[in-house]
MMTF fields as JSON, N, C-alpha, C and O atoms, coordinates in Angstrom:
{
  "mmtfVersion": "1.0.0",
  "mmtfProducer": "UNKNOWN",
  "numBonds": 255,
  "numAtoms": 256,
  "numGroups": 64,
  "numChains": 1,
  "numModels": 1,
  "chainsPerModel": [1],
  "groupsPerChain": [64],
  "chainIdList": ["A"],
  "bondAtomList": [4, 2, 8, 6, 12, 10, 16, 14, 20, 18, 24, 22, 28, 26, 32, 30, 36, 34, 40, 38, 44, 42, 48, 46, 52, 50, 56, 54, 60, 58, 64, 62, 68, 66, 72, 70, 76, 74, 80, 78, 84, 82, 88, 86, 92, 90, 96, 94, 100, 98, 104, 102, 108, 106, 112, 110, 116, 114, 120, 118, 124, 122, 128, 126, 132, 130, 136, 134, 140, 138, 144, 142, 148, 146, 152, 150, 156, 154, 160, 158, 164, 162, 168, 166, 172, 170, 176, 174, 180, 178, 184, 182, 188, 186, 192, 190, 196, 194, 200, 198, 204, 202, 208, 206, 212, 210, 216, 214, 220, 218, 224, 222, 228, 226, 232, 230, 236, 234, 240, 238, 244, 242, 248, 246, 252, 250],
  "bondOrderList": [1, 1, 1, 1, 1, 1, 1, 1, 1, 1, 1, 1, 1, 1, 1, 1, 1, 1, 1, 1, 1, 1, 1, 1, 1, 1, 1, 1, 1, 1, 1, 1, 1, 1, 1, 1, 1, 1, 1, 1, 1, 1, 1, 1, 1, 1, 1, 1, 1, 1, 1, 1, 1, 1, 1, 1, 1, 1, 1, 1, 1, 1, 1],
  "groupList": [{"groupName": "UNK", "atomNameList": ["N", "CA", "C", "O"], "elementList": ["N", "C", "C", "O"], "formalChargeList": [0, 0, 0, 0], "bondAtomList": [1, 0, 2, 1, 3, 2], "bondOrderList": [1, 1, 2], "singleLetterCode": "X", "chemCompType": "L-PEPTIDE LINKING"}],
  "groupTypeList": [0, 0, 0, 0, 0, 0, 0, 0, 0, 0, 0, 0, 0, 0, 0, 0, 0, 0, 0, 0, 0, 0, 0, 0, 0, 0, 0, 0, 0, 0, 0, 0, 0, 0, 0, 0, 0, 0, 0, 0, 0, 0, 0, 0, 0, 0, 0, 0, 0, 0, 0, 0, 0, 0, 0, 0, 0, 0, 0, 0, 0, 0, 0, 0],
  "groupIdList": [1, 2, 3, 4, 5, 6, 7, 8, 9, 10, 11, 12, 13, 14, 15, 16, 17, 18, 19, 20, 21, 22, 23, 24, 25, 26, 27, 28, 29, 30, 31, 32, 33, 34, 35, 36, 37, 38, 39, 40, 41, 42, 43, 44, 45, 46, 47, 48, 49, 50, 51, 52, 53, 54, 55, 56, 57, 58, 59, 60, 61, 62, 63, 64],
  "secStructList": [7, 4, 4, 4, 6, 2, 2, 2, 2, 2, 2, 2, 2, 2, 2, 2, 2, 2, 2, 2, 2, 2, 2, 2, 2, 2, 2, 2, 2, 2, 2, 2, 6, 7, 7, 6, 6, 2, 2, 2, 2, 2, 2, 2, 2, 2, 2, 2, 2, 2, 2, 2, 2, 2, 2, 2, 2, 2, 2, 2, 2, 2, 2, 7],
  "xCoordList": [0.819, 0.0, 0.864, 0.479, 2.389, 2.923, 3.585, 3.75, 3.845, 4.169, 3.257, 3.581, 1.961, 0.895, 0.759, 0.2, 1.28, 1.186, 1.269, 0.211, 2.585, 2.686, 1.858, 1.849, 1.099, -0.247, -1.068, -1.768, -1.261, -1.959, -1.888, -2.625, -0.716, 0.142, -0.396, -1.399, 0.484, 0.671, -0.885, -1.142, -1.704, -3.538, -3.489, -2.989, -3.645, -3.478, -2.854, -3.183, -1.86, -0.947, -1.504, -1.485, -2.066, -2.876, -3.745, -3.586, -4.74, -6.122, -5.702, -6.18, -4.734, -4.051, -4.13, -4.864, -3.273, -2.957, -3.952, -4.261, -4.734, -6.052, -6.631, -6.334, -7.308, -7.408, -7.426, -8.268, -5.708, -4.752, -5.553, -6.254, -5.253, -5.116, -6.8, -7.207, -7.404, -8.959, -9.203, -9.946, -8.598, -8.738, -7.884, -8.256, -6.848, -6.201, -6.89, -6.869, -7.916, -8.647, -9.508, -9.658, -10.19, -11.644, -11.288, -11.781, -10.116, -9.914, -9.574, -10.246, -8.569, -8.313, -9.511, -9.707, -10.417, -11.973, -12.614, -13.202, -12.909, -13.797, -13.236, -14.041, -12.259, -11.388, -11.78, -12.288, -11.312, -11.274, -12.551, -12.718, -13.331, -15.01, -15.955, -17.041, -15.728, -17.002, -17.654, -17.232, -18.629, -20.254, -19.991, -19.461, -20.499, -20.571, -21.532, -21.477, -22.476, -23.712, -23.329, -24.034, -22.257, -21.507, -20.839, -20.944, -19.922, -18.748, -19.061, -18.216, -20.673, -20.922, -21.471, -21.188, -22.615, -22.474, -21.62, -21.334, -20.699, -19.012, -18.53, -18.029, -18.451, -17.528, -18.865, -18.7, -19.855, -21.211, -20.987, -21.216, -20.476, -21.346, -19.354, -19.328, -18.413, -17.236, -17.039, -16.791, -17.361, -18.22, -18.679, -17.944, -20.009, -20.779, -19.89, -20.177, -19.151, -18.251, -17.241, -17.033, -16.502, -15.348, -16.64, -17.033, -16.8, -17.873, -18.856, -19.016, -19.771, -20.376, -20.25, -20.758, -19.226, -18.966, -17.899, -16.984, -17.878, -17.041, -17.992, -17.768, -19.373, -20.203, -21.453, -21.997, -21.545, -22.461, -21.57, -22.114, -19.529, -19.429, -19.655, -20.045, -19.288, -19.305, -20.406, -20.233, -21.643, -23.187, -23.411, -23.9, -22.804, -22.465, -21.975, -22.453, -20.925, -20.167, -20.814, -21.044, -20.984, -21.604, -22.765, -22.754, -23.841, -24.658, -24.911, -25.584, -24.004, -23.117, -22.652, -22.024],
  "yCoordList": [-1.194, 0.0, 1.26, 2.394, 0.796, 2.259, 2.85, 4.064, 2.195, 1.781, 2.276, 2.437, 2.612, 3.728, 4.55, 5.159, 5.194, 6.5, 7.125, 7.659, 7.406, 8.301, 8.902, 10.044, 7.747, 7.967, 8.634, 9.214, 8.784, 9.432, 11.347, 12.31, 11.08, 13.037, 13.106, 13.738, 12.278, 12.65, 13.511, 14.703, 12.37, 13.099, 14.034, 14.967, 14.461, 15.833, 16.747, 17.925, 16.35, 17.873, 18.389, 19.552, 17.113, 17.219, 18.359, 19.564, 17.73, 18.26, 19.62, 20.548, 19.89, 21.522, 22.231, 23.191, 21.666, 22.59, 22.994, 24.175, 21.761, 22.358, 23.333, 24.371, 23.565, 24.053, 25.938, 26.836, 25.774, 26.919, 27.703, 28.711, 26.986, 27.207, 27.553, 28.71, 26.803, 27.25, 28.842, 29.728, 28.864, 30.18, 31.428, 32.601, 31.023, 32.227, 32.537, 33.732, 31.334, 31.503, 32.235, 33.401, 31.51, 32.831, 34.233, 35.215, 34.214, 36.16, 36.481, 37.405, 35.891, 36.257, 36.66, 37.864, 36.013, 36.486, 37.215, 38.077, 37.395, 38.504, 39.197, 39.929, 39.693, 41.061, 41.72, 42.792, 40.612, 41.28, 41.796, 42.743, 41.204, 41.852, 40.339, 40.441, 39.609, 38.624, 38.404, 38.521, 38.101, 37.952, 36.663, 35.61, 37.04, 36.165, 35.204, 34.291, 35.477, 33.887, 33.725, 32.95, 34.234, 33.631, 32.475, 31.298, 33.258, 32.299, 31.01, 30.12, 30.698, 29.846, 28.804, 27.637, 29.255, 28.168, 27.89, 26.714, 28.632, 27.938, 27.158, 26.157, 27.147, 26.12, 25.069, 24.397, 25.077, 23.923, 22.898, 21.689, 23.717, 23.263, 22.176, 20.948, 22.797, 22.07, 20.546, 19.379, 21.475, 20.103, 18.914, 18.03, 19.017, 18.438, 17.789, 16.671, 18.441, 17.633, 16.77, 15.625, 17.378, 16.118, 14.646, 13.524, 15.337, 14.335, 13.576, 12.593, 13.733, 13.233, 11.687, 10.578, 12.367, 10.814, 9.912, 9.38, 9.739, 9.145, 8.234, 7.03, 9.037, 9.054, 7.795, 6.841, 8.358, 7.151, 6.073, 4.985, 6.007, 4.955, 3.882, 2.714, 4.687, 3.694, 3.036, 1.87, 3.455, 2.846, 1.651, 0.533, 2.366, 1.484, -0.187, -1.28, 0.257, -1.218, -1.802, -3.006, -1.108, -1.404, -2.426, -3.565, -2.037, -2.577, -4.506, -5.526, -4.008, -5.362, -6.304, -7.345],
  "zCoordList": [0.0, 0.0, 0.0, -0.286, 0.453, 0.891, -0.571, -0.69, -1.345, -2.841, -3.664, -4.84, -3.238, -3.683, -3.659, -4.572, -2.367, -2.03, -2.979, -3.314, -3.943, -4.638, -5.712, -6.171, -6.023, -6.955, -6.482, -7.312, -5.614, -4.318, -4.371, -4.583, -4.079, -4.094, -5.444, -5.775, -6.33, -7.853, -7.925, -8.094, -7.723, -8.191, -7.144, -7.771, -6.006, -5.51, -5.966, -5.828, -6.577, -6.893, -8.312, -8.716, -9.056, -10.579, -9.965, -10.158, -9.15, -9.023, -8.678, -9.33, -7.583, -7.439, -8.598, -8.834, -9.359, -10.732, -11.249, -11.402, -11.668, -12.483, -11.828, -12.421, -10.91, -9.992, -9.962, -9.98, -9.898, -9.865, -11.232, -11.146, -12.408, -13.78, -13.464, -13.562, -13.209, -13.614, -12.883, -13.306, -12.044, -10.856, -11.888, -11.853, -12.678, -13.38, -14.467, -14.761, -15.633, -16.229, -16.04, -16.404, -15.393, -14.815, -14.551, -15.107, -13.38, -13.228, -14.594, -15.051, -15.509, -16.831, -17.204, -17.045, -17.67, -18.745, -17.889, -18.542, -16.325, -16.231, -15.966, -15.391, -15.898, -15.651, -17.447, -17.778, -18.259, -19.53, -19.929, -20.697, -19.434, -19.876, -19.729, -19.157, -20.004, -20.467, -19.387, -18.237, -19.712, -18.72, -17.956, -18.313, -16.842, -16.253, -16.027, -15.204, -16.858, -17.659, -18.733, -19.379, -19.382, -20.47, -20.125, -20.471, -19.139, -18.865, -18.414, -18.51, -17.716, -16.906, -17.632, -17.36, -18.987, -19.963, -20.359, -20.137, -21.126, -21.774, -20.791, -21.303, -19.691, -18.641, -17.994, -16.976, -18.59, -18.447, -19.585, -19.599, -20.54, -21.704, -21.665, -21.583, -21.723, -21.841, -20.95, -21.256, -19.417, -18.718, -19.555, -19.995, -19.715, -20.288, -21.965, -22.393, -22.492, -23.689, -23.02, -23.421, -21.84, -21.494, -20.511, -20.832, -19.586, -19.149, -19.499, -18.775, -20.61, -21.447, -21.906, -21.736, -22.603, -23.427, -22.348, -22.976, -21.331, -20.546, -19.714, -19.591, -18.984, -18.73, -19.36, -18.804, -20.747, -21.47, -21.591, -21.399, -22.031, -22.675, -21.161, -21.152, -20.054, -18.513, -18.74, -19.092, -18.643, -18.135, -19.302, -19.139, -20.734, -21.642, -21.545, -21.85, -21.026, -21.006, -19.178, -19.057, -18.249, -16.821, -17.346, -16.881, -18.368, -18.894, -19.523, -19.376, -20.109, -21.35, -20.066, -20.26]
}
């Protein structure tokens, strides 16, 4: 188990970054102007494209 750990950090320090990066994104676009029910579909709707198809192919094969 202790031989795991590192997979462990590794995905914490991932999830940090993204994280980080999503937090510099956002001040980036609304500082610059864009709406903020703009911004919230565009980051729904991207959602919804990475998650999506990950989503159906699971229940997909869970199914089978």
């Amino acid at each position: 188990m202790a031989a795991d750990g590192w997979k462990a950090h590794a995905a914490l320090a991932l999830v940090q970054l993204n994280y980080g990066g999503y937090h510099v994104i956002t001040k980036l676009a609304l500082t610059v102007g864009m709406n903020q029910v703009v911004f919230c579909v565009f980051r729904d709707l991207l959602a919804l494209s990475l998650l999506g198809p990950i989503a159906y192919f699971k229940e997909k094969c869970a199914i089978l």
